[in-house]
N, C-alpha and C positions, 0 to 999 in steps of 0.2 A: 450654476448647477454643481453639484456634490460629485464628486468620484471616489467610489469606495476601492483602496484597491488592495483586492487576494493576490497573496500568495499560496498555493495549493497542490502537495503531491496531485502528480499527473493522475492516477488512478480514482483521484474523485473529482477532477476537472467537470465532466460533463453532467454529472449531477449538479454541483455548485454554478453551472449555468446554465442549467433547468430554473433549477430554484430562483436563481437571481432573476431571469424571466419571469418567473411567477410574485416574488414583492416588486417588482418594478410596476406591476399593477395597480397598485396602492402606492404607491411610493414613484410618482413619474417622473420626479426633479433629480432622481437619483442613476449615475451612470455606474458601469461598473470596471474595471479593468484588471487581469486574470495574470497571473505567470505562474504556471506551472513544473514541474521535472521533479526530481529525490528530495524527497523532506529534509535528508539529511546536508545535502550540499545547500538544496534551500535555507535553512534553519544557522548556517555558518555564515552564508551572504549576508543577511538580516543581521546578525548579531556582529557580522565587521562593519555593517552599514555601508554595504553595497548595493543591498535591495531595500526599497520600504515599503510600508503595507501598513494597512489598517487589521487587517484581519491573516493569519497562518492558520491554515488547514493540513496538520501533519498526518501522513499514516501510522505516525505512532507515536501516541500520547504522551510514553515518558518523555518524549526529547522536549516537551510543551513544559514539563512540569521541573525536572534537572536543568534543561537549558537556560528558559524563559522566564517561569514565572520563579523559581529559586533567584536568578539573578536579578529579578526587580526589571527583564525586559516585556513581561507582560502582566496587565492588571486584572486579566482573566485568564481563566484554562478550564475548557469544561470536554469531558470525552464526549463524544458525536455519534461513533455506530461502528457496526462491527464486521467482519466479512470473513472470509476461508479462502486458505490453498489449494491448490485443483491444479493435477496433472495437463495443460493445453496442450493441445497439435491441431493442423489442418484437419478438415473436412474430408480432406482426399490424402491424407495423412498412407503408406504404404509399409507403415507400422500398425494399422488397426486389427489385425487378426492375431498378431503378436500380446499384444494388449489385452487379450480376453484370456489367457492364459496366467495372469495377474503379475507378474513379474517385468515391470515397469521401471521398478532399478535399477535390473540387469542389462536393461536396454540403454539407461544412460551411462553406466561407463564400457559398452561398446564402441572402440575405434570407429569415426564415421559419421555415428551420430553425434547433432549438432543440438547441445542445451546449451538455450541463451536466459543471460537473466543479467541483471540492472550490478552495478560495482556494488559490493557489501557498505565500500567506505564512504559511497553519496546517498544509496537507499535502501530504505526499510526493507522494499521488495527483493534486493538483492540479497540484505544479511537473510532475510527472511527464508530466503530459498535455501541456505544454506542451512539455516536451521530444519528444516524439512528432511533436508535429506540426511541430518546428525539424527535425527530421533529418526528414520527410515531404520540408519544400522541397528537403532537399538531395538523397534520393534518387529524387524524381520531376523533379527539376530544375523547381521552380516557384516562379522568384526573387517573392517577394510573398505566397507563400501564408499565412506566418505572421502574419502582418500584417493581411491581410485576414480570415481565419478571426477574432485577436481584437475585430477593428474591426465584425463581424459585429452589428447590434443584439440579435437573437435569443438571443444564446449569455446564460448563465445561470450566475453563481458560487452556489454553493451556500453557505448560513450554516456557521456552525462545527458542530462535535458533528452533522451530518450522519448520520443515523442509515440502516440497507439499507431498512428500513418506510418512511421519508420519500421514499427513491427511487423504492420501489416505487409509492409512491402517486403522486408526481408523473408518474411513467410512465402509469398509470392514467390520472390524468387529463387526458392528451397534451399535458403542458406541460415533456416531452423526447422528444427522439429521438432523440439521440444520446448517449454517454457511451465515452467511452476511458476500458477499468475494466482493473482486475484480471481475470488469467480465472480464477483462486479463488475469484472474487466470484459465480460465473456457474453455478454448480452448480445444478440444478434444471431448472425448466421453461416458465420466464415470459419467459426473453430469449434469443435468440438473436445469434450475435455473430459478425463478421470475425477475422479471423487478419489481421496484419498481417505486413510481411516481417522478416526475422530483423534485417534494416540498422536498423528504426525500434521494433522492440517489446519493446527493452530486458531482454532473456531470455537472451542468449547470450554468457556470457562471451568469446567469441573476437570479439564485436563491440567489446568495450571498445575500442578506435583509433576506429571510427567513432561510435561514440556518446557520447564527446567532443568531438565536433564541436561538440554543441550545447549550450550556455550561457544559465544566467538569473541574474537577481537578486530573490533574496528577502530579506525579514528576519528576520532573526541574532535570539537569546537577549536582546542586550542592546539591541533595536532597530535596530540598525544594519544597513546590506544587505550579502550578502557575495553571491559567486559558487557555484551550484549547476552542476556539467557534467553532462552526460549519464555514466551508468554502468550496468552489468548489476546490476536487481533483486538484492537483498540486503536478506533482513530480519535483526533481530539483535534481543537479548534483553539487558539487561544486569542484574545483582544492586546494587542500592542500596546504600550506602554504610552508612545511615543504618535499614539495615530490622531490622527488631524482631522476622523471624525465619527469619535469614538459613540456618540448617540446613533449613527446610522448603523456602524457598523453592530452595537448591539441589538439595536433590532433587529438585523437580518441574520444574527446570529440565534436571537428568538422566533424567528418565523423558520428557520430549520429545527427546531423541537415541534412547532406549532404541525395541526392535523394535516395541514398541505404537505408543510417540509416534508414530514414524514415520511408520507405520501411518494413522494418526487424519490429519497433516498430508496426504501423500498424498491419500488418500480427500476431503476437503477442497480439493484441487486446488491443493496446492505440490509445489515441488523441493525434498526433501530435502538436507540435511547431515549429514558424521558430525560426532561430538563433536570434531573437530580443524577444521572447518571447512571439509571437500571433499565437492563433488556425489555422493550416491549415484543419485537420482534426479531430473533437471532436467525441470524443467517443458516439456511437448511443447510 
């Protein structure tokens, strides 16, 4: 029997084992086995040959394309689907009156409150958040806001391999209240969450001008920092170089384009891609 095995930001785990569920249908001689956490720490493990894998599921495509397949470590790279940032807190969150008052930034670099979000230098999610809240200053025009929000004592980096059970618990036990997530993350019943405006929530391909405004530095593969911009959500998928079973792992890379996959990512709360790489369905 065959074992396919992913590598995969945590944020599309549970989709990609929907999916895999659904080709193992067809496909019964085929096992699968998963390891999830930050694309970014992921994506350095694989390339010291720490981890291996048939298949890498990054939240963010460029590191498929500069990392991977530029250095000849992958013989594919194809972008996947799309998603958007979104203000979360609890349910019983005792900021939600605060909240309709629209001033949502003001509240995170208030002493106290506690925003958590993933390290910039293992994950997309984490640079990402930061990016969110650089194009926040520029579109509320609030010269210092960045600054201040990370200068915040309260705010809270999350260790690596950050698991959704660990957030969920620390939510629990009100030691967050905030989190700029994914809203594919958000499916269920335990959080409720802001929409941010189209200028800062990195969802809308026609904002790409503005959301290179905003600029970080993180550490690169080989330690080094390089420059991250702001850009419209894009996850991507890339086939290994080096995978031991490269016909399986193609086709289950095809049956995630195909009417099911689709299907499965959708429902899961992404914006779909066809097989060439254009929106069928963008995330609201």
């Amino acid at each position: 029997m065959t074992t396919l095995r992913i590598v995969c930001a945590g944020s599309i785990l549970k989709a990609l084992e929907k999916a895999a569920e659904d080709f193992r249908r067809s496909h019964g001689d085929l096992t699968f086995r998963f390891v999830s956490g930050g694309s970014v720490e992921l994506a350095r493990e694989l390339l010291r040959g720490q981890e291996e894998a048939d298949l890498f599921f990054s939240a963010d495509h460029s590191l498929l394309t500069g990392w991977f397949l530029d250095g000849g470590k992958a013989s594919l790279v194809r972008p996947l689907v799309t998603n958007a940032k979104v203000l979360a807190f609890p349910r019983q969150s005792p900021y939600r009156e605060e909240l309709r008052c629209g001033n949502w930034y003001g509240l995170l670099e208030r002493p106290g409150i506690i925003l958590a979000h993933t390290a910039p230098d293992n994950d997309p999610g984490g640079y990402r958040t930061l990016l969110v809240l650089r194009l926040a200053e520029l579109h509320y025009d609030e010269p210092g806001l960045f600054d201040r929000v990370l200068r915040n004592p309260s705010r809270l980096v999350l260790p690596p391999r950050t698991t959704h059970a660990l957030v969920d618990r620390l939510h629990d036990e009100g030691r967050i209240d905030f989190m700029i997530r994914y809203r594919s993350s958000l499916q269920g019943e335990r959080y409720d969450f802001l929409c941010l405006p189209k200028e800062i929530d990195l969802s809308d391909p026609t904002m790409a001008e503005t959301y290179a405004k905003a600029r970080l530095e993180i550490r690169g593969p080989d330690g080094r920092h390089q420059t991250v911009c702001g850009e419209p959500i894009l996850y991507g998928a890339a086939l290994l170089a080096d995978s031991c079973a490269a016909g399986e792992a193609k086709a289950f890379l095809d049956h995630l384009f195909s009417v099911s996959g689709g299907q499965i990512l959708r429902e899961c709360g992404f914006g779909t891609l066809d097989a060439e790489g254009g929106a069928t369905d963008r995330t609201a």
